[in-house]
PDB file of N, CA, C and O in Angstrom:
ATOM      1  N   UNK A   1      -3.488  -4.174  26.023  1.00  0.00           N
ATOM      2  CA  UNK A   1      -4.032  -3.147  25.168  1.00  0.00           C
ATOM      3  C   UNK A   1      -4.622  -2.056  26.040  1.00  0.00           C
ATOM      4  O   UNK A   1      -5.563  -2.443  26.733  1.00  0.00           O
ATOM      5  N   UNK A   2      -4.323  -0.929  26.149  1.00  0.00           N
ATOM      6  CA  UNK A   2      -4.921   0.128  26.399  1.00  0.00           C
ATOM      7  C   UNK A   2      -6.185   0.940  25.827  1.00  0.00           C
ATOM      8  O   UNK A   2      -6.402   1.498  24.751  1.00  0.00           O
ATOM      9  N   UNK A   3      -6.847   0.787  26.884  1.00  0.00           N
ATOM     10  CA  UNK A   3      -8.646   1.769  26.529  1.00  0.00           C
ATOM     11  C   UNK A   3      -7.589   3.366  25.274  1.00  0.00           C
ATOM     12  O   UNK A   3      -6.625   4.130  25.212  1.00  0.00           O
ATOM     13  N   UNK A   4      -8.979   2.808  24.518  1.00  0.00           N
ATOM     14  CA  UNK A   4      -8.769   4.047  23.453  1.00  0.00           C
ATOM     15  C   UNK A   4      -7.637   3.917  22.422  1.00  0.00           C
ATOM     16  O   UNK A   4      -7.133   4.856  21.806  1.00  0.00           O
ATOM     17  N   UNK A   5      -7.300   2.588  22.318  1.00  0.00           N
ATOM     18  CA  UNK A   5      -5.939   2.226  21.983  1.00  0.00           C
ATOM     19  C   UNK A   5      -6.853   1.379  20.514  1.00  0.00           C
ATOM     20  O   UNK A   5      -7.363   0.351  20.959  1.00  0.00           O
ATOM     21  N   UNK A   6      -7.133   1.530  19.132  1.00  0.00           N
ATOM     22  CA  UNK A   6      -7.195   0.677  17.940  1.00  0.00           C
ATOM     23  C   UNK A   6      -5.660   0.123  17.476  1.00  0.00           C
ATOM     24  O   UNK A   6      -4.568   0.689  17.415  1.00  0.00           O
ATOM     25  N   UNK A   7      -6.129  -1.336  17.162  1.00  0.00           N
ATOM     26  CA  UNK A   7      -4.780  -1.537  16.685  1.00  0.00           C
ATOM     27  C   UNK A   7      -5.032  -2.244  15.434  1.00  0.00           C
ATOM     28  O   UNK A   7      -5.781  -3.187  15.687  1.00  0.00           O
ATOM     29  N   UNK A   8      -4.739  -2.201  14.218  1.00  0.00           N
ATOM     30  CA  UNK A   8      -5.245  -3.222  12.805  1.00  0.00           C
ATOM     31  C   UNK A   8      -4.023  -3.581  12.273  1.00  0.00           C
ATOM     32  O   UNK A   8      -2.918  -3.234  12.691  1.00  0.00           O
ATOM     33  N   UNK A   9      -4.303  -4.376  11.217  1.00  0.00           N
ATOM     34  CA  UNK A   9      -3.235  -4.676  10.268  1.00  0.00           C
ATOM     35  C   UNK A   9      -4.118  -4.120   8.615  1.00  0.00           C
ATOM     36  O   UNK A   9      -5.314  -4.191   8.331  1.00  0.00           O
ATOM     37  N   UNK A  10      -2.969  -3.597   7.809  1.00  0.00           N
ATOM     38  CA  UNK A  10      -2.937  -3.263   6.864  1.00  0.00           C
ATOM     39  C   UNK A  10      -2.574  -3.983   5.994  1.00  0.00           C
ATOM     40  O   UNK A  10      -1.458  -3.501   5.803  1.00  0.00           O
ATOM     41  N   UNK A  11      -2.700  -5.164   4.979  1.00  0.00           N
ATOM     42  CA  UNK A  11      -2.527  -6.259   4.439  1.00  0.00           C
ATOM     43  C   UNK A  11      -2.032  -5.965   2.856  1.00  0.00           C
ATOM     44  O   UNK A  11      -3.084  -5.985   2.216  1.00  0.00           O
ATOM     45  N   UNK A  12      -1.112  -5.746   2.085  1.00  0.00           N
ATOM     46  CA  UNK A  12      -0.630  -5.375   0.414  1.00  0.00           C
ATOM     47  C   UNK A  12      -1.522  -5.582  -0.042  1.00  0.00           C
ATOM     48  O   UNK A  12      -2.235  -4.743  -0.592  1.00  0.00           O
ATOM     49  N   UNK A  13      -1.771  -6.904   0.065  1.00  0.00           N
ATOM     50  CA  UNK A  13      -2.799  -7.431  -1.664  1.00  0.00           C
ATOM     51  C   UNK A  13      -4.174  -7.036  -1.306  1.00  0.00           C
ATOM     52  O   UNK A  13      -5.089  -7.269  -2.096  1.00  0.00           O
ATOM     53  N   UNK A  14      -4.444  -6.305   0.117  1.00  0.00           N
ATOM     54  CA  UNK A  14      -5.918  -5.473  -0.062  1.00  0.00           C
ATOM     55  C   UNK A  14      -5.496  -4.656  -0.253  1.00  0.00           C
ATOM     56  O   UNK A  14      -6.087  -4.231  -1.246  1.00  0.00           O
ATOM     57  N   UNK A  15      -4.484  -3.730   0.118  1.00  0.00           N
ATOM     58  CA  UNK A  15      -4.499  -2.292  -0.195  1.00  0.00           C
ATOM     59  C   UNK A  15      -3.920  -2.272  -1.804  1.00  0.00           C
ATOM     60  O   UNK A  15      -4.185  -1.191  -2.330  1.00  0.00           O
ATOM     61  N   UNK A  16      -3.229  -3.165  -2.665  1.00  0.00           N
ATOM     62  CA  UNK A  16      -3.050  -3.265  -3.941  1.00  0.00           C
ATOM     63  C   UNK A  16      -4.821  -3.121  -4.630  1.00  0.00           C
ATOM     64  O   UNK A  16      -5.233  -2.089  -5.160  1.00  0.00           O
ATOM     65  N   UNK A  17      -5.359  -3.940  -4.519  1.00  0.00           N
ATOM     66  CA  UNK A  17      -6.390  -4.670  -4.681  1.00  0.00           C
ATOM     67  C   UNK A  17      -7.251  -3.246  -4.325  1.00  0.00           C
ATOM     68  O   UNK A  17      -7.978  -2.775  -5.199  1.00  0.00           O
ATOM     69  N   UNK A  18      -7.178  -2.835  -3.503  1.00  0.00           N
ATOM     70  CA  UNK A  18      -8.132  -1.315  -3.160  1.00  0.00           C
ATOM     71  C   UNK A  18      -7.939  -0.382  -4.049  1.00  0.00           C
ATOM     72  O   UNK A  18      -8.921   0.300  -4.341  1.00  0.00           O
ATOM     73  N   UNK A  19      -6.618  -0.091  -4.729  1.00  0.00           N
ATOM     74  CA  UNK A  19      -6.188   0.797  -4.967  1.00  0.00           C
ATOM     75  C   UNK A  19      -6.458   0.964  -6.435  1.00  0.00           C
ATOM     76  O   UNK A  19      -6.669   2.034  -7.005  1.00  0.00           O
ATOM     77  N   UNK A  20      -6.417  -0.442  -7.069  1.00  0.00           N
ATOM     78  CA  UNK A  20      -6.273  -0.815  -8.669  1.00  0.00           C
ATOM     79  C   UNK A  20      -8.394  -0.589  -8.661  1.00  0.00           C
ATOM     80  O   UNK A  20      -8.831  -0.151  -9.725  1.00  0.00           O
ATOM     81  N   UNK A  21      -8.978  -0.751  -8.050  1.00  0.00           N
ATOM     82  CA  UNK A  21     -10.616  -0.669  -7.822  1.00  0.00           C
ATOM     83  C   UNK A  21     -10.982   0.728  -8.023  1.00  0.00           C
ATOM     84  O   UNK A  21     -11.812   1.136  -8.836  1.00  0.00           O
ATOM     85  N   UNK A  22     -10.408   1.304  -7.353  1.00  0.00           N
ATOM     86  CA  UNK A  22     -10.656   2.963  -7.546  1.00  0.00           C
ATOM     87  C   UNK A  22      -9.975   3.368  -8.587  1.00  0.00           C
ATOM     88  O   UNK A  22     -10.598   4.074  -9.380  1.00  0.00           O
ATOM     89  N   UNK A  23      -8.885   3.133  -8.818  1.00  0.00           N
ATOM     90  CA  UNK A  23      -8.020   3.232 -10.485  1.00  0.00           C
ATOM     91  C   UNK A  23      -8.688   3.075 -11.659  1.00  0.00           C
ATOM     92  O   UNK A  23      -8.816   3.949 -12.516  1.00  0.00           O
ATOM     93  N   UNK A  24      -9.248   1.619 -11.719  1.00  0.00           N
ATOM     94  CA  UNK A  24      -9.911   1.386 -12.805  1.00  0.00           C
ATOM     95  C   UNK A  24     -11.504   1.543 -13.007  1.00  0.00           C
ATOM     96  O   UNK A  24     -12.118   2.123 -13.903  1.00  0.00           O
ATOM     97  N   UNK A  25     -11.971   0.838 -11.884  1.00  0.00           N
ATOM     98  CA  UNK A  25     -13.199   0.736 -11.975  1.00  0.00           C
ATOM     99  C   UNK A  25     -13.791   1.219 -11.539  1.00  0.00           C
ATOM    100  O   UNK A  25     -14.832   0.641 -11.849  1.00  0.00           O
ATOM    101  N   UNK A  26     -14.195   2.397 -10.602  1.00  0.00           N
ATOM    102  CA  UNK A  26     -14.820   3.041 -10.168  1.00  0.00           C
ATOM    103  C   UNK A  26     -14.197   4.702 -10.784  1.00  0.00           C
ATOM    104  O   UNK A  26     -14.628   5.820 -10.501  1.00  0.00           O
ATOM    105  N   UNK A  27     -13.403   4.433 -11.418  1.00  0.00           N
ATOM    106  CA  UNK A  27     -12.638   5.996 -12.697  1.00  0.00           C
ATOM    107  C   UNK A  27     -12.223   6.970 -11.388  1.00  0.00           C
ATOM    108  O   UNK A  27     -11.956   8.096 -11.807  1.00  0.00           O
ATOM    109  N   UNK A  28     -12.126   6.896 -10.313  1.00  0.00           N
ATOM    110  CA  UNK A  28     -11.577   7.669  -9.073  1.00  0.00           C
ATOM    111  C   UNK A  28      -9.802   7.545  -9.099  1.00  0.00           C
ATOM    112  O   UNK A  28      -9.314   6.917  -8.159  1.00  0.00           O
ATOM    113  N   UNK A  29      -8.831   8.133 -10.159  1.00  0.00           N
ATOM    114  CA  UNK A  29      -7.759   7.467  -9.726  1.00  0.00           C
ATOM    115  C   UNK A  29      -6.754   8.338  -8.611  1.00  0.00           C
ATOM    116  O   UNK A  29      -5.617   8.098  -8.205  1.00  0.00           O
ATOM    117  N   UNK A  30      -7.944   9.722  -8.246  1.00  0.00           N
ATOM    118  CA  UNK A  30      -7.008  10.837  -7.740  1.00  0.00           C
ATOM    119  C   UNK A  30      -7.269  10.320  -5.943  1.00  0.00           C
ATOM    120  O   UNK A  30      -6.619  10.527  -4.919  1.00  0.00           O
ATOM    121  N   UNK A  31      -8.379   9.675  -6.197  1.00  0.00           N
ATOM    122  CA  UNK A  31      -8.614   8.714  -4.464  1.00  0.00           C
ATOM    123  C   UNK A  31      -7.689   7.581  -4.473  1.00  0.00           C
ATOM    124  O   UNK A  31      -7.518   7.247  -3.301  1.00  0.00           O
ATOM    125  N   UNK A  32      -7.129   6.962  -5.136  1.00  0.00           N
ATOM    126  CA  UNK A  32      -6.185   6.018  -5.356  1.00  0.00           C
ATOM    127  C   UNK A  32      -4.541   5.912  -5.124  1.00  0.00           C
ATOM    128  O   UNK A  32      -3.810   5.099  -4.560  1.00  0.00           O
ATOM    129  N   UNK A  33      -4.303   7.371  -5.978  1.00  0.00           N
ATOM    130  CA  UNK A  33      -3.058   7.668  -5.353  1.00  0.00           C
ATOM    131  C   UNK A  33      -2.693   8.113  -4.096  1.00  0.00           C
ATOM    132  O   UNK A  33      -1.747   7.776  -3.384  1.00  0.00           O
ATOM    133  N   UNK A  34      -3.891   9.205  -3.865  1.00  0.00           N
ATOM    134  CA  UNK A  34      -4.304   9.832  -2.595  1.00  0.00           C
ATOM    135  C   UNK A  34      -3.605   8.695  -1.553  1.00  0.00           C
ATOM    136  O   UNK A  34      -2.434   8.706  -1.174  1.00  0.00           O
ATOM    137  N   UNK A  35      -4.512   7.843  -1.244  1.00  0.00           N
ATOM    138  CA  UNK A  35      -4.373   6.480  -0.640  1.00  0.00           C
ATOM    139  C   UNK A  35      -2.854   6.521  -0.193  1.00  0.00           C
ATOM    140  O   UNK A  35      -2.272   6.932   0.810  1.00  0.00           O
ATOM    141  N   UNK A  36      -2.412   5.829  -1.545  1.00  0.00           N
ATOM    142  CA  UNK A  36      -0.677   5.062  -1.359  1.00  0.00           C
ATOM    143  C   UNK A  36       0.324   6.273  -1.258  1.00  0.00           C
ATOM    144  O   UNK A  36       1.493   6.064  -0.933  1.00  0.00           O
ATOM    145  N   UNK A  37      -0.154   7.593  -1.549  1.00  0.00           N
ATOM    146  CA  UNK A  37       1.137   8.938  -1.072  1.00  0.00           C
ATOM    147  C   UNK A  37       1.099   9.175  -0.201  1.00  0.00           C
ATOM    148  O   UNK A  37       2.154   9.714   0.134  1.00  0.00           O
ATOM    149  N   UNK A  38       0.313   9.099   0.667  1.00  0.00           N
ATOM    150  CA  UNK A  38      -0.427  10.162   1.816  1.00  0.00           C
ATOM    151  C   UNK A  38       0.201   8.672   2.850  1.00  0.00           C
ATOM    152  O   UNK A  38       1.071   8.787   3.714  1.00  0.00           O
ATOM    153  N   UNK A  39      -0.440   7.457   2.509  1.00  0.00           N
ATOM    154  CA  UNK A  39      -0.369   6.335   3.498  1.00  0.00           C
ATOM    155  C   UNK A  39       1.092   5.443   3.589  1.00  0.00           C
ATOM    156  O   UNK A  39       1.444   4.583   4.396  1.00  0.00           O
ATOM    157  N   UNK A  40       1.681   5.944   2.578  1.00  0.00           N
ATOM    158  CA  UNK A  40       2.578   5.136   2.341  1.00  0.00           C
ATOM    159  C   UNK A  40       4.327   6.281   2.062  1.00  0.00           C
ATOM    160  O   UNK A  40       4.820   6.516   0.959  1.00  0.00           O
ATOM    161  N   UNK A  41       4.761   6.660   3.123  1.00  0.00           N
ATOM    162  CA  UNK A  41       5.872   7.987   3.637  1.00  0.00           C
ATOM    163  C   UNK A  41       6.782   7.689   2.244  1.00  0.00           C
ATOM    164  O   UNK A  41       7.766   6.966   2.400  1.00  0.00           O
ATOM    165  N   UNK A  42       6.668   7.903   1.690  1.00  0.00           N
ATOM    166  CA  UNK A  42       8.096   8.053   0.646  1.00  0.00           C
ATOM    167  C   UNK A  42       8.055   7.197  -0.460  1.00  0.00           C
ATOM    168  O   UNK A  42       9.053   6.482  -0.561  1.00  0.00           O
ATOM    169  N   UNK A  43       7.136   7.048  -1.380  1.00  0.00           N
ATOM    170  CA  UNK A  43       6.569   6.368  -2.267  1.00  0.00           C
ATOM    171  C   UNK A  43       6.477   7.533  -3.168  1.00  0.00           C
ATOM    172  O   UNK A  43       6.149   8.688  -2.899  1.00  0.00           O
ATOM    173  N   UNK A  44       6.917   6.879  -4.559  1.00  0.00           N
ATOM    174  CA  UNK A  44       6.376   8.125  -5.404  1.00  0.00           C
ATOM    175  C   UNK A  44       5.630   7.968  -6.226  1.00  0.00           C
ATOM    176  O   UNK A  44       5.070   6.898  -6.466  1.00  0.00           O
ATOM    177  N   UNK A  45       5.452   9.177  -6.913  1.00  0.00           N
ATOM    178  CA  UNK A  45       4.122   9.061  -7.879  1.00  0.00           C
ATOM    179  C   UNK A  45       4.120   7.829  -9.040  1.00  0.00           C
ATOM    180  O   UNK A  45       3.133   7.299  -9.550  1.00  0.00           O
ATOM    181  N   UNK A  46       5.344   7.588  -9.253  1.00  0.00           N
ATOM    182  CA  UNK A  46       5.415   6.771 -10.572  1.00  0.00           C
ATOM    183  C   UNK A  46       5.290   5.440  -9.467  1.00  0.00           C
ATOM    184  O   UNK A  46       4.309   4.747  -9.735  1.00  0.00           O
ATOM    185  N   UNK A  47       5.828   5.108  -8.667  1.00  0.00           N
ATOM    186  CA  UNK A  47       5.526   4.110  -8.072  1.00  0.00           C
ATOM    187  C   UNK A  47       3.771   3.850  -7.724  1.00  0.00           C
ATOM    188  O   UNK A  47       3.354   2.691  -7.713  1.00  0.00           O
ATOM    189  N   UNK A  48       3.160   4.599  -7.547  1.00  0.00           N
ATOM    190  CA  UNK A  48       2.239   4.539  -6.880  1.00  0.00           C
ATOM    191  C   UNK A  48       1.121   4.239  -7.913  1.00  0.00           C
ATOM    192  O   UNK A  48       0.277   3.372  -7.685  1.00  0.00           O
ATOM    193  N   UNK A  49       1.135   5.318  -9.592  1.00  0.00           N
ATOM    194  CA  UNK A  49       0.966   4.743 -10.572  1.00  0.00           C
ATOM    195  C   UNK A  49       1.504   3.006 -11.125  1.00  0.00           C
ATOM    196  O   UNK A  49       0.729   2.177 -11.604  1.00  0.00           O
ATOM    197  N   UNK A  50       2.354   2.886 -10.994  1.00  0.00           N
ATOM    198  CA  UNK A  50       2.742   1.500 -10.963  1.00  0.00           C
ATOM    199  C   UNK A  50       1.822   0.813 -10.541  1.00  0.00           C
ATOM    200  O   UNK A  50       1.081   0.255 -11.350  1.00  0.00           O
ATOM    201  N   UNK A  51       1.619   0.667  -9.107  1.00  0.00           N
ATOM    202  CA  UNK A  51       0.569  -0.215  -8.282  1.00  0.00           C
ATOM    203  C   UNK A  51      -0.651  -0.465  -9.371  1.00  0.00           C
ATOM    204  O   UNK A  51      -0.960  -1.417 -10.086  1.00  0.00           O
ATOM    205  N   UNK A  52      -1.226   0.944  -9.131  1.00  0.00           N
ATOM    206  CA  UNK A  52      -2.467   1.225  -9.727  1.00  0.00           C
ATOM    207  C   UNK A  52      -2.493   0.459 -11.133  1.00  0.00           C
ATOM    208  O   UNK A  52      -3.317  -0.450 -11.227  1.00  0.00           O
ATOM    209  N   UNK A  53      -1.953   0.641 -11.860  1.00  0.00           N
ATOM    210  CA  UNK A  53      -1.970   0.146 -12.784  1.00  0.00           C
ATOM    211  C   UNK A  53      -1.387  -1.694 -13.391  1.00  0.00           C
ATOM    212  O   UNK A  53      -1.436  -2.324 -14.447  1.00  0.00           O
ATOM    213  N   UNK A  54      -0.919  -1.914 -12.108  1.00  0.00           N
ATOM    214  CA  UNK A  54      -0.511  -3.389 -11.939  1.00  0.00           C
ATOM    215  C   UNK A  54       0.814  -3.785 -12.341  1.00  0.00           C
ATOM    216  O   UNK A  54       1.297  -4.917 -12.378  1.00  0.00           O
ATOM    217  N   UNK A  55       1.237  -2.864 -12.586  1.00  0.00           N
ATOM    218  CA  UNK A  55       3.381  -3.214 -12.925  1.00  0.00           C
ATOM    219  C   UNK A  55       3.712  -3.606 -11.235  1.00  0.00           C
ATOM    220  O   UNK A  55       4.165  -4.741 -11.084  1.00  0.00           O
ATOM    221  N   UNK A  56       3.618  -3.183 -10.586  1.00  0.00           N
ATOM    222  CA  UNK A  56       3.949  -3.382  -8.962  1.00  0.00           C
ATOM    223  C   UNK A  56       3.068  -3.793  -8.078  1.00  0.00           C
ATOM    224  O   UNK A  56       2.091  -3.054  -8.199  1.00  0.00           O
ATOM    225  N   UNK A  57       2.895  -4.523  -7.305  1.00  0.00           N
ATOM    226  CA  UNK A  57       1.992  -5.037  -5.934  1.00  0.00           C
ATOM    227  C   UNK A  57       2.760  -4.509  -4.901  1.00  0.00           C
ATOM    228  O   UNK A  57       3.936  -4.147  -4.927  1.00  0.00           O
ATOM    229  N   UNK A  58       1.779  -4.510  -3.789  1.00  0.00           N
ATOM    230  CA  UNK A  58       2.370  -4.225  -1.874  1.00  0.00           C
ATOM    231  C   UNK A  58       2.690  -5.640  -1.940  1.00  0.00           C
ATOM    232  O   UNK A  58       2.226  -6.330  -2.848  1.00  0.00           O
ATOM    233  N   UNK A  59       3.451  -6.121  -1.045  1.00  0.00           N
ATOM    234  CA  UNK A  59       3.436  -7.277  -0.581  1.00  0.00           C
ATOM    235  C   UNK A  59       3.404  -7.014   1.054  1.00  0.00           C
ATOM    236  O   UNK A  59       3.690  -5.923   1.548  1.00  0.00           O
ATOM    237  N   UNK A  60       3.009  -8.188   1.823  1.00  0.00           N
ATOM    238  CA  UNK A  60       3.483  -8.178   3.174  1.00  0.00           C
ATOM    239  C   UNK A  60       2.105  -7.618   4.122  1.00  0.00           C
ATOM    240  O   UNK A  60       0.917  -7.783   3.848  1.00  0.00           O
ATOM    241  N   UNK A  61       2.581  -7.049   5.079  1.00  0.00           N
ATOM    242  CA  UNK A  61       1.774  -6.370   5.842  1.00  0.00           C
ATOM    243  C   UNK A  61       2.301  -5.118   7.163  1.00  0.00           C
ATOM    244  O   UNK A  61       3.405  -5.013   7.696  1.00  0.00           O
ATOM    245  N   UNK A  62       1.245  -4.431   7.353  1.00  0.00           N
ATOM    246  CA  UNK A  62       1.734  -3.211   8.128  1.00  0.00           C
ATOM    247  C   UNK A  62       2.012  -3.427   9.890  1.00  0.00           C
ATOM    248  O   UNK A  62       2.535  -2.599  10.634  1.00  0.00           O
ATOM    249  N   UNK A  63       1.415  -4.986  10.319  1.00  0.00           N
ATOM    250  CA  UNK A  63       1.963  -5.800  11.541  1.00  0.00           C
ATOM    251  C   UNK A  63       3.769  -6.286  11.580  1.00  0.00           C
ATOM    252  O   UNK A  63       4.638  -5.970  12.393  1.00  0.00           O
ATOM    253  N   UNK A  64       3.856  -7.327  10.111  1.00  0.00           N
ATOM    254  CA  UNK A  64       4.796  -7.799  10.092  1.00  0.00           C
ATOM    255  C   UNK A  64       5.905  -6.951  10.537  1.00  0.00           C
ATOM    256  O   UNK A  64       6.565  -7.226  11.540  1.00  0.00           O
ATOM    257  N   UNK A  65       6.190  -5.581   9.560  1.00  0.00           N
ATOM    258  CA  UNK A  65       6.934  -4.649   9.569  1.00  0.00           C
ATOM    259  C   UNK A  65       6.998  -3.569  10.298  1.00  0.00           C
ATOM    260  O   UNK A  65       8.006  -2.960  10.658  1.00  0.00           O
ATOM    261  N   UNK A  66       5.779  -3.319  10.531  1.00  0.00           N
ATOM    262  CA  UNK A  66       6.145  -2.080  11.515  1.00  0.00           C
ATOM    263  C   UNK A  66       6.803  -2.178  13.111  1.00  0.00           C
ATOM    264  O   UNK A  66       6.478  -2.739  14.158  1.00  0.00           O
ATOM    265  N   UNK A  67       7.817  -1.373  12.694  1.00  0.00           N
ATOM    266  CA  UNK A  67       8.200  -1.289  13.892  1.00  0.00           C
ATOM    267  C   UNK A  67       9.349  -2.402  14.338  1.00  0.00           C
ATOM    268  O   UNK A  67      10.138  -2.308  15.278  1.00  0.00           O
ATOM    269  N   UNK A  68       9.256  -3.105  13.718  1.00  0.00           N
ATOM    270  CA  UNK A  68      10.300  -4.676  13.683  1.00  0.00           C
ATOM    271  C   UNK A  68      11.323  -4.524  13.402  1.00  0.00           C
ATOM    272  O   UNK A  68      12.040  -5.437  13.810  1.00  0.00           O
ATOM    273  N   UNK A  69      12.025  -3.480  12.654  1.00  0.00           N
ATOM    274  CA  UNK A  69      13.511  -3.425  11.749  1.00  0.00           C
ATOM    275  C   UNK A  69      14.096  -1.700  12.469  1.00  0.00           C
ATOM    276  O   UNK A  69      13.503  -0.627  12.587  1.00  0.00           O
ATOM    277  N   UNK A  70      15.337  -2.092  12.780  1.00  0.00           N
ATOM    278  CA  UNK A  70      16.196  -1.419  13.185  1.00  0.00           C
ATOM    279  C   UNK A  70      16.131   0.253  12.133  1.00  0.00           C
ATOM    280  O   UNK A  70      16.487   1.366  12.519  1.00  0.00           O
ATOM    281  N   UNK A  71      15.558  -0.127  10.772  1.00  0.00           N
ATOM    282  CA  UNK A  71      15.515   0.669  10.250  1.00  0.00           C
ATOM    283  C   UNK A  71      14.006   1.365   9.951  1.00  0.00           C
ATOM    284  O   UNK A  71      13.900   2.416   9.318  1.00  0.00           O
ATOM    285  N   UNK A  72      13.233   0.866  10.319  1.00  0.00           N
ATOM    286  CA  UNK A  72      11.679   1.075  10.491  1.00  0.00           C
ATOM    287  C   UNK A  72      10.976   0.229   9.903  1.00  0.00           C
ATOM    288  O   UNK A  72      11.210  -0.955   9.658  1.00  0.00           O
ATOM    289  N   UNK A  73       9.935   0.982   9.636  1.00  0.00           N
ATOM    290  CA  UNK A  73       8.592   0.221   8.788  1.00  0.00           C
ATOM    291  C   UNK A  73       9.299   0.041   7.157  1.00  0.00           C
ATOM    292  O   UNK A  73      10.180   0.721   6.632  1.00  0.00           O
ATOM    293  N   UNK A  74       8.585  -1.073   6.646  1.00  0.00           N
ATOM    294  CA  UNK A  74       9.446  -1.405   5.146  1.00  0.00           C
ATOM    295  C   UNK A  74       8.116  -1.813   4.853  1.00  0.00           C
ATOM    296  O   UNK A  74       7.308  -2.340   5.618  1.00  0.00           O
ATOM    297  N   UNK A  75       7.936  -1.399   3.234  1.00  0.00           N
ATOM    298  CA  UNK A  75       7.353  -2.122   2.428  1.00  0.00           C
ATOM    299  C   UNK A  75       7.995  -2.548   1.294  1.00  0.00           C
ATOM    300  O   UNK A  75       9.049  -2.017   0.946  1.00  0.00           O
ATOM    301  N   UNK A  76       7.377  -3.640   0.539  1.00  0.00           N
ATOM    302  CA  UNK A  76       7.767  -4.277  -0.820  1.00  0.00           C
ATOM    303  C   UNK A  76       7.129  -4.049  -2.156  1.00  0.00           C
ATOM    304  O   UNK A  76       6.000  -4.498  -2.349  1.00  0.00           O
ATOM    305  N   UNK A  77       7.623  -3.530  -2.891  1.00  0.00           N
ATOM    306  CA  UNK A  77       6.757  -3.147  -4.220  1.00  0.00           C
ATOM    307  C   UNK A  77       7.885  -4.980  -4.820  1.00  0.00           C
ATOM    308  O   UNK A  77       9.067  -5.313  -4.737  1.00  0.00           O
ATOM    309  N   UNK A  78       6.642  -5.618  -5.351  1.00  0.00           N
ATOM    310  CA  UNK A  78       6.657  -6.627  -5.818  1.00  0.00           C
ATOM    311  C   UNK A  78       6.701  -6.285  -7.726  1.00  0.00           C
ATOM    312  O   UNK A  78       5.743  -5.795  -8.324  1.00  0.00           O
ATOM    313  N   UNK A  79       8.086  -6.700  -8.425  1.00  0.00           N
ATOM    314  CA  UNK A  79       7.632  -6.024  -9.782  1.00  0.00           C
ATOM    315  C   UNK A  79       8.230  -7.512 -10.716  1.00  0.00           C
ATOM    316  O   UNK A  79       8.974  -7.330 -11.680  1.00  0.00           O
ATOM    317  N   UNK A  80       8.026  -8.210 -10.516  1.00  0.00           N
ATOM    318  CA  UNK A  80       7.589  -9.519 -11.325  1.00  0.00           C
ATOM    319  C   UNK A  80       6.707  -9.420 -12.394  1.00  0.00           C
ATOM    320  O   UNK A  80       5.664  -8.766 -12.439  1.00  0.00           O
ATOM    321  N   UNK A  81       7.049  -9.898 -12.980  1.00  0.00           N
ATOM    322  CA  UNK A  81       5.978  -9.933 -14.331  1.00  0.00           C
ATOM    323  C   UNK A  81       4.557 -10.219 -14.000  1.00  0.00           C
ATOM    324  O   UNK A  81       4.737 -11.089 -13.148  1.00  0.00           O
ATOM    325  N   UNK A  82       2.928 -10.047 -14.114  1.00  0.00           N
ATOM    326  CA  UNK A  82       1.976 -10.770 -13.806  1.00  0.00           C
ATOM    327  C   UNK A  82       1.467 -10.465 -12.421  1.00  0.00           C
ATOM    328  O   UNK A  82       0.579 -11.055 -11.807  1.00  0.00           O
ATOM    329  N   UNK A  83       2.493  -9.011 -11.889  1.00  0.00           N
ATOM    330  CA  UNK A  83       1.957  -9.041 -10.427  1.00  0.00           C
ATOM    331  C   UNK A  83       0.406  -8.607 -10.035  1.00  0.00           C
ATOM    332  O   UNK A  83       0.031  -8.648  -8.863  1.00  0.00           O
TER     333      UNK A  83
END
């Protein structure tokens, strides 16, 4: 690891879980989307509403994937019933 170098993981079911908090319960939903458009490259609004509103979950994490696939970083919108 290199000085000056942070490295984290970004985990779905917190950033789901973050996102549906500011959505619902704290009535912030323009910090919410904010979040998953801005953080998340090519996600759209209806998707992102989705989350928020619980039709879709993140799954996975921003370790697993990043950077691992020939085709880049991947995420999973999980749309199971109950997600």
């Amino acid at each position: 690891m290199k000085a000056g170098t942070a490295h984290f993981v970004i985990a779905g079911d917190w950033l789901t879980d973050t996102c549906r908090r500011l959505w619902s319960e704290e009535d912030r939903p323009e910090a919410a989307l904010k979040i998953l458009m801005e953080g998340l490259p090519g996600i759209t609004e209806a998707q992102a509403v989705s989350i928020c509103e619980g039709r879709f979950k993140l799954t996975s994490d921003s370790w697993s994937r990043a950077g691992r696939s020939p085709t880049g970083p991947r995420r999973r919108l999980d749309t199971r019933p109950g997600s």
